[in-house]
C-alpha positions as MATLAB code, in Angstrom:
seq = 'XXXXXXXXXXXXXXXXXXXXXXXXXXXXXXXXXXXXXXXXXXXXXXXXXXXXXXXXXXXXXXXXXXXXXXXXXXXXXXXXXXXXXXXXXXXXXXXXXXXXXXXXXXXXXXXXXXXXXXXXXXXXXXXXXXXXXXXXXXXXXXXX';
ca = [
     -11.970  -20.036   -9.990;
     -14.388  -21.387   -6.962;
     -17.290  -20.499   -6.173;
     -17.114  -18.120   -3.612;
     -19.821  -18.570   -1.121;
     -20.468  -17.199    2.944;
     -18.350  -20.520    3.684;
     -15.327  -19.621    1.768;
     -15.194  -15.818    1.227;
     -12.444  -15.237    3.724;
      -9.380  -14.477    1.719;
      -5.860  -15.744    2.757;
      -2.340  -14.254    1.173;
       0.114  -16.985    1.403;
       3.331  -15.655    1.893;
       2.245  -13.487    4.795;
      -0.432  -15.599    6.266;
       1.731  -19.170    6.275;
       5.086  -18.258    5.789;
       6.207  -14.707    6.929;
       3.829  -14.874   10.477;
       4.859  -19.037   11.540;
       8.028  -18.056   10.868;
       7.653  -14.800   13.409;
       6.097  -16.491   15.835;
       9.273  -19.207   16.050;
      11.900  -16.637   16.192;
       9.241  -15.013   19.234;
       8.961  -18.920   20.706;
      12.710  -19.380   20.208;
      13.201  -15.922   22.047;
      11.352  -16.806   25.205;
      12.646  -20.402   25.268;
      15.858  -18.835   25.630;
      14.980  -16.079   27.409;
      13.765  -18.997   29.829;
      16.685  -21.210   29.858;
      20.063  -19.308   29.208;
      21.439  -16.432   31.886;
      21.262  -14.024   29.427;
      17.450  -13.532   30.455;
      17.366   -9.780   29.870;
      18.547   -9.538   26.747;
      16.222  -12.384   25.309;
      12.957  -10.843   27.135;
      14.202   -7.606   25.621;
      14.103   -9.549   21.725;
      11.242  -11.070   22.427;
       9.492   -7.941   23.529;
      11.451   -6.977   19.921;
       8.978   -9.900   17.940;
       6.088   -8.952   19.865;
       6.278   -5.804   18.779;
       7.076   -6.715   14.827;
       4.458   -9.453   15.009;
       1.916   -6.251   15.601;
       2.944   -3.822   13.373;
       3.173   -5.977   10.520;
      -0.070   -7.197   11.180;
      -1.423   -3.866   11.484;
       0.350   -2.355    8.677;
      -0.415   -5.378    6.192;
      -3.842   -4.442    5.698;
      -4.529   -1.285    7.471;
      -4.332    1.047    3.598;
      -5.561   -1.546    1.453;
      -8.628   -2.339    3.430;
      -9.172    1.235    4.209;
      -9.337    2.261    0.140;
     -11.275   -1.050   -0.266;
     -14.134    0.052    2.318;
     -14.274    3.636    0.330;
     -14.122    1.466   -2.933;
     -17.265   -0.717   -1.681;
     -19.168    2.046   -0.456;
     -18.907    3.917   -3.899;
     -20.019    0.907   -5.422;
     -22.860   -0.048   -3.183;
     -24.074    3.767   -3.876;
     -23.571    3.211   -7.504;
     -25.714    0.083   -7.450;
     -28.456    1.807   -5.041;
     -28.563    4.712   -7.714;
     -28.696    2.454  -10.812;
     -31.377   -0.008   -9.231;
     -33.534    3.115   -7.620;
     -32.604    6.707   -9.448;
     -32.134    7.656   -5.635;
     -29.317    8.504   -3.795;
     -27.768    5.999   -1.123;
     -26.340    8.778    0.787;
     -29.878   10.020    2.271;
     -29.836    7.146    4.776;
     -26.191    5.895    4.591;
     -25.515    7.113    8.132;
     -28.587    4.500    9.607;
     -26.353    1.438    8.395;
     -22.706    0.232    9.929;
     -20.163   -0.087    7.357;
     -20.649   -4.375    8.278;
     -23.937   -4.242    6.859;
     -22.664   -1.985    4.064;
     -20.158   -4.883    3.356;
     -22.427   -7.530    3.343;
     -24.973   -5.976    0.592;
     -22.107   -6.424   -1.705;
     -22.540   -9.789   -1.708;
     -26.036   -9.359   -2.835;
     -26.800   -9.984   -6.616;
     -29.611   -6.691   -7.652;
     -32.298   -8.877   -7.330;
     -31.643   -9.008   -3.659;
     -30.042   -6.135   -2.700;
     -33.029   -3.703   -2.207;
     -35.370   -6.248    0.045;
     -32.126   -6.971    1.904;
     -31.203   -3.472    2.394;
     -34.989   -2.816    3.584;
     -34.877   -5.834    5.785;
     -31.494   -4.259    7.548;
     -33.116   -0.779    7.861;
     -36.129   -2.237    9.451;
     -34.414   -4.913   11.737;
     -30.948   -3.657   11.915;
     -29.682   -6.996   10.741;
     -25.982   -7.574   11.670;
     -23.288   -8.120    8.445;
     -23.190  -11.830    9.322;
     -26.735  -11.968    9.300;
     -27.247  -10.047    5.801;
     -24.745  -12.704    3.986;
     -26.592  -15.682    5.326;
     -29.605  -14.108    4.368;
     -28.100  -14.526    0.688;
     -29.374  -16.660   -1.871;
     -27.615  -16.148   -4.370;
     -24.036  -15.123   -3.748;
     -22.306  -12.230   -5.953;
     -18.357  -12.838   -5.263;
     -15.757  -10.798   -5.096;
     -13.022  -12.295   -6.406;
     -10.899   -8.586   -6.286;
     -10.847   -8.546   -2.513;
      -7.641   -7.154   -0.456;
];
């Protein structure tokens, strides 16, 4: 496997991402070319509207319950990690940090994960600024 780094931990699935959206947004481009040069104009606005609308709800659907169990997931295991490196409970000041910047600590190996933590508190460091802020990447090779 790569190395996952900031640079490359964006995560692409194939069939959705290059084959089932281009070949949405064709049928959608075919739809208003037509709906542009034939007299059946209504109709074709009315399936394009039609593509539109499946272009969004697959794109919503796709992700909306995986990510949603693999926030709770991460959160579990960044207050696993907090307990194991500390003896203290994460919860206590869970509510001061965004779920971004609880995001980005996963990507912190232990060593790196209580300054950076501290260094959010204190300066409410964004998510993007927490994983540049990494040294040493941990990668999640799991994620939806």
């Amino acid at each position: 496997m790569k190395i996952q780094t900031y640079y490359n931990h964006i995560r692409f699935y194939k069939p959705h991402h290059f084959v089932f959206y281009p070949v949405l947004i064709l049928f959608l481009v075919a739809s208003i070319y037509f709906a542009c040069t034939t007299n059946d104009t209504l109709i074709w606005l009315f399936i394009s509207v039609c593509f539109v609308f499946l272009f969004c709800l697959a794109f919503m659907l796709r992700q909306h319950y995986a990510l949603t169990l693999q926030n709770r997931i991460v959160k579990l295991e960044i207050r696993y990690r907090y307990f194991t490196l500390t003896g203290k409970r994460f919860e206590e000041f869970e509510y001061k940090l965004t779920d971004d910047q609880i995001f980005a600590l996963r990507f912190a190996p232990d060593n790196e994960f209580l300054p950076l933590l501290d260094d959010a508190l204190k300066n409410n460091l964004s998510g993007d600024a927490i994983k540049k802020a990494i040294v040493h990447w941990k990668a999640d090779y799991n994620r939806v």
